[in-house]
N, C-alpha and C positions, 0 to 999 in steps of 0.2 A: 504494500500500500504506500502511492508518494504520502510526504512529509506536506503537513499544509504549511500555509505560511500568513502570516500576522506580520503587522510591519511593527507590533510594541513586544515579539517575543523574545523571550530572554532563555537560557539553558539554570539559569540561577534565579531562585527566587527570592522577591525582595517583599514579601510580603509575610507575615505570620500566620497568617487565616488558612483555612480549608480549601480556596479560589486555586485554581487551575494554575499553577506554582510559574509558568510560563509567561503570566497576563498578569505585567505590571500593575497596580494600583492608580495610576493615571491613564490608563489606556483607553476612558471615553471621558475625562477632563474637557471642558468645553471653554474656548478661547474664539471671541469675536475680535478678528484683527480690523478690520473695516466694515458698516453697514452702513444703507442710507435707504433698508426697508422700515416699514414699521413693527416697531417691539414684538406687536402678537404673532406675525408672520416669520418675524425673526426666530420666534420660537418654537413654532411650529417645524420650520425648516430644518429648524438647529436639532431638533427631535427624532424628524426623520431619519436625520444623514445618520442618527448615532444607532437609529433600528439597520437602519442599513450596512450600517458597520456589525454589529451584534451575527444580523443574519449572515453577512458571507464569511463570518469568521468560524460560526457554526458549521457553514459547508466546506468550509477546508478551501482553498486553493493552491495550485502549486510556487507561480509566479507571483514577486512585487504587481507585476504589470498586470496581469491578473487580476489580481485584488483589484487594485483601483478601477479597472475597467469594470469588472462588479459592481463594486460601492457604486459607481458612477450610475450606471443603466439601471440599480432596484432603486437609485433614489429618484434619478430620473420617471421612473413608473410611479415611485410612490406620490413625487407631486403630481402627475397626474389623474390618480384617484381620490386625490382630495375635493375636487369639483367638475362636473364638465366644462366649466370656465377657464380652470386653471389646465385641464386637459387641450385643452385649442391653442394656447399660448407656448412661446418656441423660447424652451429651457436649456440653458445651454449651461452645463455643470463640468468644472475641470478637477481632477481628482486626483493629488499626489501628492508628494514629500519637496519636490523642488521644481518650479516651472515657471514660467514666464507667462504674460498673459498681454497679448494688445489687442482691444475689439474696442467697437462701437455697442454702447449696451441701452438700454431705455432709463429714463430717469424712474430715481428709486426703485430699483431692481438687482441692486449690485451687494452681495454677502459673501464676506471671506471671511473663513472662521478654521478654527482646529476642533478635532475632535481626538485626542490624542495625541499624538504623531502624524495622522494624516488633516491636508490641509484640504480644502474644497474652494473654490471660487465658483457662485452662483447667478447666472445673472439674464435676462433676459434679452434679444433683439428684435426689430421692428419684422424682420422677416426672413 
């Protein structure tokens, strides 16, 4: 069976508790480095990304690149089951540890946060 992969795992555990000895204690820590959406959506988002994280860490992956392209696409789905409104609207979600980022995005739409170790920039375009 491959080795899954976690981008917060450790061979050492830095924790005392019963928790999965691999899965540091900050590993869904939540850090809003930039926003310019509104609080309740911020946190709605910020909720998602960290299910999304929970779930593909559950299913194991083999690759860094992996993971992220997971996390990316269940949160991508997950916003758009939260409304048929928010399902019509064109989410563009970028999902890693070190990236670059130059777009044209719609005003107050733009959320860069951590959830962990992995970073997400989330933000919307006209089309």
């Amino acid at each position: 069976m491959p080795a899954s992969f976690s981008p917060d795992s450790s061979s050492k555990s830095s924790s005392t508790s019963s928790e999965d000895p691999r899965v540091k204690p900050r590993h869904l820590e939540i850090r809003i480095l930039y926003n310019d959406y509104d609080s309740n959506w911020q946190k709605k988002v910020v909720l998602l990304a960290k299910d999304a994280i929970q779930t593909v860490m559950e299913k194991g992956v083999e690759t860094e690149e992996a993971y992220y392209q997971k996390v990316a696409a269940l949160l991508k789905e997950m916003l758009g089951a939260t409304s048929e409104e928010e399902k019509t609207k064109k989410w563009n979600i970028i999902v890693g540890n070190d990236f670059n980022v130059h777009a044209e995005a719609v005003k107050d739409t733009i959320l860069f946060f951590a959830v962990g170790d992995v970073k997400f920039v989330i933000y919307r375009t006209l089309n």
